[in-house]
Structure formats: structure tokens, C-alpha cells
N, C-alpha and C positions, 0 to 999 in steps of 0.2 A: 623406778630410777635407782631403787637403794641395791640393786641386784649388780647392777657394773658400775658400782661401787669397790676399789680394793679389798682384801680380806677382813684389815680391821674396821676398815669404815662399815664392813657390812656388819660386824657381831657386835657393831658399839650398840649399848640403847638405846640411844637417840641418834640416830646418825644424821650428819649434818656435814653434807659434801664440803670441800674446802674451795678458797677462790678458785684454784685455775678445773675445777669439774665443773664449776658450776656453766650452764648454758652467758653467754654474752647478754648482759642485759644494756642498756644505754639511758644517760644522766646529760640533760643538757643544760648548763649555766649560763644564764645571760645576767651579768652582774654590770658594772662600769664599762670593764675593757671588751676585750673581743670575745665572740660567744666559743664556748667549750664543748667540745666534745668526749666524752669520757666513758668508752664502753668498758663494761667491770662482767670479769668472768672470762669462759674457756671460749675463744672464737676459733670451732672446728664446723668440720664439714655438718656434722650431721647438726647441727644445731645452726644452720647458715639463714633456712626461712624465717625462725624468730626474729634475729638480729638485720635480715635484712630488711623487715617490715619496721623495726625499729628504727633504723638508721632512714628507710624512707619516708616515716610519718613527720620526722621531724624538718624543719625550716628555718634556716640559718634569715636573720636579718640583716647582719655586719656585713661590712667589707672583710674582714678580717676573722678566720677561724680558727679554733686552736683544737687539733685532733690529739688528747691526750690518752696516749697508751700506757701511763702509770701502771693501774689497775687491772691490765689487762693478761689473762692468765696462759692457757696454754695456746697456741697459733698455729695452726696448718696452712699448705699451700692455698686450701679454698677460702677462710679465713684473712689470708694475705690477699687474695686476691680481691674479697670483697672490700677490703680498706682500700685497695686501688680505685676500685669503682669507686669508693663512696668519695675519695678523694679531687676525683675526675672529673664527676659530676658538680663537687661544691664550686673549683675551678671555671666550670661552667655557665656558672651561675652567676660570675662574675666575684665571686670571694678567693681571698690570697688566704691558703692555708698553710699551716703550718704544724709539723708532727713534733710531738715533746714525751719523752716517759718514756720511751721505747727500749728495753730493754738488749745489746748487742746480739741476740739470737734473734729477735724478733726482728731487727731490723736487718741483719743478713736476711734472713727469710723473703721479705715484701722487697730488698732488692735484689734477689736470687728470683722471685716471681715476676718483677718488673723487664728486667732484662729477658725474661723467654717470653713476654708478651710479643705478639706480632706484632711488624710496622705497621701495617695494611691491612684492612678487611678482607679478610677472606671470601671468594665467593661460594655459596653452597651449591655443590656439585647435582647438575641437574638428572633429576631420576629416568628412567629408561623404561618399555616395556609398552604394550598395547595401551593397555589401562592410562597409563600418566599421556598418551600422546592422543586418543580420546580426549581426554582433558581438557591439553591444551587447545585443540579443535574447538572443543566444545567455548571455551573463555574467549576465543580469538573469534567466534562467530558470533556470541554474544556483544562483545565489544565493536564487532564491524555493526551490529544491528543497533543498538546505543550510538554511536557515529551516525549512521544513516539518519537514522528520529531526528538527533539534533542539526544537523545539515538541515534536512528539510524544514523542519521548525526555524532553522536562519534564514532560511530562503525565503519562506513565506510572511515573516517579519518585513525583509530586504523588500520585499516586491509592494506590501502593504503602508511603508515608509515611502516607497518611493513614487506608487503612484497617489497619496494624499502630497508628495510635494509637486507631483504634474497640475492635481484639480488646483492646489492652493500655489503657484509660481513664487508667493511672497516667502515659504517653507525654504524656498533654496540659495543657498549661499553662494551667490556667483562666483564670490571671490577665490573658493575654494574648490567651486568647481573648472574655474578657468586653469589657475596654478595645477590640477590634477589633470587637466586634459592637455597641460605642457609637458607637465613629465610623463606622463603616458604614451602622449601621442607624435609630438614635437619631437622631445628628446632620441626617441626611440627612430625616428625617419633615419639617420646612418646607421646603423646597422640590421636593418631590415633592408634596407636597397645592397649592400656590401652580402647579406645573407640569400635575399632574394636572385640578384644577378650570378652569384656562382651555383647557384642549382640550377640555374637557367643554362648555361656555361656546365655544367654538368651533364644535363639531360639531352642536349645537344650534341656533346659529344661521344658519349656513351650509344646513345640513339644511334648517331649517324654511322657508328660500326659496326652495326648489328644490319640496318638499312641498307649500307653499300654492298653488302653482301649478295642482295637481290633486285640491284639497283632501283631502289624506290628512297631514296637521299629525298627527295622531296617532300616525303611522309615525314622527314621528321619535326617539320614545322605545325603538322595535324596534334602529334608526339606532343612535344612541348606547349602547344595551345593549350589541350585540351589537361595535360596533367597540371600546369601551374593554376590556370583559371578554374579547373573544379575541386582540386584537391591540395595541391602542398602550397600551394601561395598562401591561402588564409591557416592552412592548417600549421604552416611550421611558422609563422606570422603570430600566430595563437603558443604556440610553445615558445616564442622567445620573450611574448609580454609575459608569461606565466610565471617565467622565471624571472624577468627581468623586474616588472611592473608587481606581479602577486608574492615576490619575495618582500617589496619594497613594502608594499601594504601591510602583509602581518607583521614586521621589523618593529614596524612605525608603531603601528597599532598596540602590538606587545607591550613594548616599550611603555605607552603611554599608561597601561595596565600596571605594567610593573611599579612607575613613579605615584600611582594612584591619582595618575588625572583622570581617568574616566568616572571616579567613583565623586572627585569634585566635578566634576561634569553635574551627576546626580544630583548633587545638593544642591545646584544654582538652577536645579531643574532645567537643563538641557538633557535631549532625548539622544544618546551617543551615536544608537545609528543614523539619527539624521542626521547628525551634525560630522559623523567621520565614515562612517559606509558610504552613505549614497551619494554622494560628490564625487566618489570613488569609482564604484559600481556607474554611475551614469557618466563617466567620462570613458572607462574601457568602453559603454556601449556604443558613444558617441565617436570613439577616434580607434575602434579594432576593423572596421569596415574601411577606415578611410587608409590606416598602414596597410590593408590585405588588398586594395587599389594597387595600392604604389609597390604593395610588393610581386603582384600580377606585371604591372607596367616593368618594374625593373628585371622580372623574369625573363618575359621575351624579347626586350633588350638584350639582356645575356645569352638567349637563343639565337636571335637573331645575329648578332656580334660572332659567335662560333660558326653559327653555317654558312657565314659568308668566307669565312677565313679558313675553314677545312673543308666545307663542299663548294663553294664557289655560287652556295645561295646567294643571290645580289640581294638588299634591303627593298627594293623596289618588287620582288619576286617573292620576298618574304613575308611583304605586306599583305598579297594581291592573296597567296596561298591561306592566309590567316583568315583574311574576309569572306571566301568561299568554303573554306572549311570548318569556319567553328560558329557553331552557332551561341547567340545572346544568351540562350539558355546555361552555356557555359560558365558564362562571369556570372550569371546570377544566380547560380546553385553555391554558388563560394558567397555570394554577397549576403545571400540568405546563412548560409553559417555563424556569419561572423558576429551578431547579435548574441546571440545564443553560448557563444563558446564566450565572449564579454562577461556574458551573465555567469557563467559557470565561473571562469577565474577572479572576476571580484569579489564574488560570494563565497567561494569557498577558501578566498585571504584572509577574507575579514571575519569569516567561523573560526578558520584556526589561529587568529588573533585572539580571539574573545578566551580562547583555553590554555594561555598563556598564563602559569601557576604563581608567578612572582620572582622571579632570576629570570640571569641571564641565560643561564643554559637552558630554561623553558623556553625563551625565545627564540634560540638558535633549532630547536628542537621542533617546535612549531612552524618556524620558518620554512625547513628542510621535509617537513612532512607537507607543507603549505603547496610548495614548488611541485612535490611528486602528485599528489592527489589530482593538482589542476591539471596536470597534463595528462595524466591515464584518463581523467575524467573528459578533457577535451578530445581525445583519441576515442574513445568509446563514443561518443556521442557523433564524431563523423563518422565511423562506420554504422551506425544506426541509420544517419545519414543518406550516407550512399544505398543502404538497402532500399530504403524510403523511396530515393529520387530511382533507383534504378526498376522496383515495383512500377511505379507510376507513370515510369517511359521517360521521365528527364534528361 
């Protein structure tokens, strides 16, 4: 140390650096009034780890701090900037501090530093190249396989909750299952017949211009039969509960996480998913068959309603064509879906409820990954579907 030392301080005998060389040491007073702060010596760069281990071992009690710069010797920008921090922090902690001693260099300085501070975090510029994008593959694969575990681990809970409250009936809360099969099921009947009839109203007309081409206008009641009853009836029936209904579910469910009711659920020894999943989950199962009825029924209504009015289908011709062309198997390849894609969106609301972090923007976050998951997952799982039923001749 004694070597970048000045000329005389190095030939003294005893040399013995003066305050502002010496490294930042820190002295902390907790006397009557507010506790002190008093780092004594040179606060520069290269001497910043000492001083900031000092400044972070210590622990303010008061409300009130007093940052005394008296003592304090020579000051650099990095120096200046660690008093910011240190200041920032105390602030944070809920203490009103207060700088005193500061000599008019030093405090041009820390506001000469304070002022080029950014408003806004910066964000760190993301790196490029094979290797970093490797990487990210590789973290983004990981993390899809951590998701998958925990989904199924919800699932098989969901399924294991819900059939002990089938063997034990006295397990289930009517009450809350009745209110969950109104908003689910009830609620939802206007806009599922308003969504349902103009895709019907759609495919009719679209159909029948394609059809009058080679005049088989008749065909397009086969058309519409057979695409609302095996496919988009239940299937977009299924995407508007997902959104509708499995928005609602993780909101709520969050929410409740966030206030820490579930965690008082625990303590009164209530068991959360049976008391807030499966009333949930068993009312989509109970009321997605019965909106993908009605949204079938209101389809070929909307079919039927077009081709009489642009092809001159009568309702009496449109019936007769329905009965001989579509087989039962039709509606019950949709009716068979609609359990299952149930299963899929209550379950996969209420998993991404349960990893709602504690705010609100976890919730909104959750919610929105809530929405996407159910419906790619309801999508995938019909076309597994139609492979299945179309294998086996259905």
C-alpha cells in the first residue's frame, strides 16, 4: 500500500496514509436520536468491494437515518454512485434519510451522478449466435417438460378428487356446484346459439357456391350436417367455454391465491381442490355436451334458414335430406368429444391458477397463458380424434 503512496508519504519512516487515502471504512451510531451513518476515508472505485460489504452488513432500525459525509475523504463517480445505492435501498426499507457533512465537491459530484442515472431499467441486449439459440431450445424444452409433469400431476390429483367425491356424494357441494353449472352452462346458451347459427349461416352459404356450380345445391345440407355435428359444433363450443369459462376459473382462482385464501383454506383444513376445482371441472363436464347440443341445433337452423333463402331448400326438404343423409353416428362422435375437451379446460384453468406468483400481473399472465393452452390443447386433441374415429370407420 505504502508504494501509491505520494513521494513524501513513501520516504516518511513510519508512513501513515492521511484520511482522504485511506480506503472507506463505516462507523454506525445508534445513540437516542436517529441512527448514523458515518463512512470515514477515500470512497473510490478500486476500494468499492470493502465499503460495499460494509455498508451492506449493517442494519438500520429507525425510521430515520442520518448519512453523515463529515469524514468522508476523497469521492469518485463510482463512490458517488455507491452512496446512491446505499441511499436507495435505506429508502426502501422504509427509512427517511437524510445526507449532512457533505462537502460542496462531493455533493456536486452524487448530483452530477444522480442526474446521468437512467429513468428506466435497461433491458440486456439479448446475445446472438448458434450456441446462445441452442440454449434457448434447450431451457424452452426443459421448461415445456416441467409444465407437462406438473399438468399431469394436476390432472391425476383432479381425477382422484373427483372420483372420491362420486363414491362419497356427501364430498360434494351442491351449492357450488349448481352456481358453477349456471355460469358455465346457462350463462353461456346466448352466445353459443348467436356463434353457433352464423357458422351454420356460413357454411351454407359458402357451400352452396361452390355446389351450384355442378348443381348438387342439395348436397349442401349433407355439408352442414355432417361438419357442425362431428366437428365445429362441439369444437368451437369448446373454444368459446375456454375462453370464456377457463379465463373465468383461473381469474378467480388466482385471485384467491393471491389474497391468501387458499393457504386459509389449509389451516381450517379444507382440501382446495375439492372445495374449488371440482365443482368446476364437474360442471364444464356436466353442461359442455349439453351447450354443443344446442350449438349443433342452432347450426342447422342457421343452415337450414340460408338454403331456403338462397337455394330455395324448403325446411320440409331440409329435414327429410338431414334424416337420410346423416347418420346418428354423427352427433355422437361430437357428443363423445365433449367430456373430454371439459376435462381438458377445467383442468388446465385451475393448474394455471395454482401458479399464480402473488400480483396482479401473475394473474393476468396466467390467465392469458390459461386461455391459449386450453384451446391448442382442445385442437390437438380433436384432431387425435378424428384420426381415431376415422381408423375405426366412424
Amino acid at each position: 500500500m505504502a508504494t501509491n503512496l505520494p513521494y513524501h508519504w513513501r520516504h516518511h519512516p513510519n508512513p501513515v496514509p492521511p484520511l482522504s487515502m485511506k480506503p472507506a471504512s463505516l462507523t454506525l451510531d445508534t445513540g437516542q436520536g436517529p441512527d448514523v451513518l458515518r463512512p470515514v476515508g477515500a470512497l473510490v472505485t478500486g476500494g468499492l468491494g470493502e465499503a460495499e460489504r460494509a455498508f451492506a452488513a449493517h442494519r438500520v432500525a429507525g425510521s430515520e437515518v442520518t448519512l453523515d459525509l463529515s469524514r468522508l475523504g476523497r469521492v469518485d463517480t463510482g463512490g458517488a454512485l455507491l452512496l446512491l445505492r446505499v441511499q436507495d435501498r435505506l429508502e426502501q426499507e422504509g427509512a427517511r434519510v437524510t445526507v449532512t457533512g457533505a462537502s460542496d465537491e462531493v455533493r456536486h459530484l452524487i448530483d452530477t451522478v444522480r442526474a446521468a442515472l437512467p429513468k428506466e431499467a435497461g433491458e440486456e441486449a439479448r446475445p446472438g449466435g448458434l450456441a446462445d439459440w441452442l440454449q434457448d431450445v434447450g431451457r424452452a424444452t426443459a421448461a415445456a417438460g416441467s409444465s407437462a409433469v406438473s399438468l399431469i400431476n394436476f390432472l391425476g390429483l383432479t381425477i382422484h378428487r373427483l372420483g372420491r367425491c362420486l363414491i362419497d356424494p356427501r364430498r360434494l357441494r351442491p351449492a357450488a356446484l349448481v352456481s358453477q353449472m349456471q355460469e358455465v352452462g346457462l350463462n353461456a346458451v346466448p352466445i353459443v346459439v348467436m356463434m353457433s347459427f352464423l357458422i351454420g349461416v356460413v357454411l351454407s352459404f359458402q357451400g352452396a357456391q361452390q355446389l351450384r356450380q355442378f348443381g348438387a345445391e342439395i348436397f349442401v345440407v349433407d355439408l352442414i350436417a355432417i361438419s357442425i355435428l362431428r366437428e365445429l359444433g362441439i369444437l368451437l363450443t369448446a373454444i368459446i367455454v375456454a375462453g370464456r369459462s377457463g379465463s373465468a376459473f383461473t381469474a378467480s382462482i388466482g385471485s384467491m391465491k393471491v389474497r391468501e385464501e387458499i393457504d386459509a383454506m389449509r389451516t381450517l383444513g379444507l382440501d382446495p381442490v375439492e372445495v374449488l376445482v371440482v365443482p368446476r371441472v364437474l360442471a364444464l363436464i356436466l353442461m359442455l355436451p349439453a351447450l354443443g347440443f344446442i350449438a349443433n341445433v342452432s347450426g342447422l337452423f342457421g343452415g337450414m334458414v340460408t338454403s331456403w333463402l338462397d337455394l330455395g331448400v324448403s325446411p320440409g326438404m331440409f329435414l327429410t335430406r338431414l334424416k337420410e343423409g346423416t347418420d346418428i353416428w354423427h352427433l355422437g362422435v361430437g357428443m363423445i368429444k365433449a367430456p373430454v375437451f371439459a376435462l381438458i379446460i377445467g383442468v388446465v384453468a385451475c393448474w394455471r391458477a395454482t401458479l399464480v406468483k402473488g400480483s396482479s400481473e401473475s394473474v393476468g399472465q396466467q390467465t392469458t397463458a390459461s386461455v391459449v393452452q386450453s384451446i391448442f390443447l382442445v385442437i390437438a386433441v380433436d384432431a387425435l380424434f378424428s384420426i381415431f374415429f376415422t381408423e375405426v370407420g366412424v
